[in-house]
C-alpha positions in Angstrom: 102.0 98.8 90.3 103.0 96.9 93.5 101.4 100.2 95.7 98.1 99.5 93.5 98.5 95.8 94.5 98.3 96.6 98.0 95.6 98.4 98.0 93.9 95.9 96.1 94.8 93.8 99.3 93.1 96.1 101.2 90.0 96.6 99.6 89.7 92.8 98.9 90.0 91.5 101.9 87.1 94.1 103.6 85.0 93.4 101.1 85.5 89.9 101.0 85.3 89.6 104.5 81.8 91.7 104.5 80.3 89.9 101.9 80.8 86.6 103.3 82.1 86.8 107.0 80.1 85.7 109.7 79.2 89.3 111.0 79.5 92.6 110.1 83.4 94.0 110.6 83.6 96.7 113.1 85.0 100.6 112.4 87.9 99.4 114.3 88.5 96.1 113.0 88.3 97.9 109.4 91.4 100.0 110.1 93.4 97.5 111.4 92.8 95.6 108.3 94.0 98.7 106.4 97.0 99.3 108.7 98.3 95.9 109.0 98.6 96.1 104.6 100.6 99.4 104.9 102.5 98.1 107.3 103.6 94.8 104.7 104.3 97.8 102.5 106.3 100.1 104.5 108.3 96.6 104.7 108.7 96.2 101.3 110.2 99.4 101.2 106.8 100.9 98.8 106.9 104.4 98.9 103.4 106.7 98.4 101.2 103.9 100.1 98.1 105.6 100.5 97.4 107.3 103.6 94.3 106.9 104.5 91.6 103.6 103.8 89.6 106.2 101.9 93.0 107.0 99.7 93.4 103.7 99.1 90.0 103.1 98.0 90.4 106.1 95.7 93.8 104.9 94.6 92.2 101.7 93.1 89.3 103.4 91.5 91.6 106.3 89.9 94.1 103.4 88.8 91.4 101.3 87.2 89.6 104.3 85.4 92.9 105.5 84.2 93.6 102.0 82.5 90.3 102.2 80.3 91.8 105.3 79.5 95.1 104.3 77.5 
């Protein structure tokens, strides 16, 4: 749950930030967003943190569409 979390941290934040921010994010400033999250996971000692911004992405989909499964 806490991995799912993060990536929700992720995701949030570059949509957030691109729905309301004052101009669109650059490619670069996109991955920094992703790699400064893993990084506050690698420090709380999270293991299987998504490895790519496109993993986590998928991570959050797959974890949401496998809760309207139970």
């Amino acid at each position: 749950d806490f991995v799912y979390i993060l990536c929700c941290f992720i995701n949030d934040t570059i949509e957030t930030i691109q729905l309301f921010g004052w101009r669109a994010l650059t490619d670069d400033e996109i991955q920094a967003i992703y790699w400064f999250w893993r990084k506050v996971g690698e420090h709380m000692d999270l293991t299987d943190i998504p490895d790519s911004l496109e993993s986590a992405q998928a991570y959050v989909k797959n974890y949401i569409d496998n809760d309207k499964d139970s």
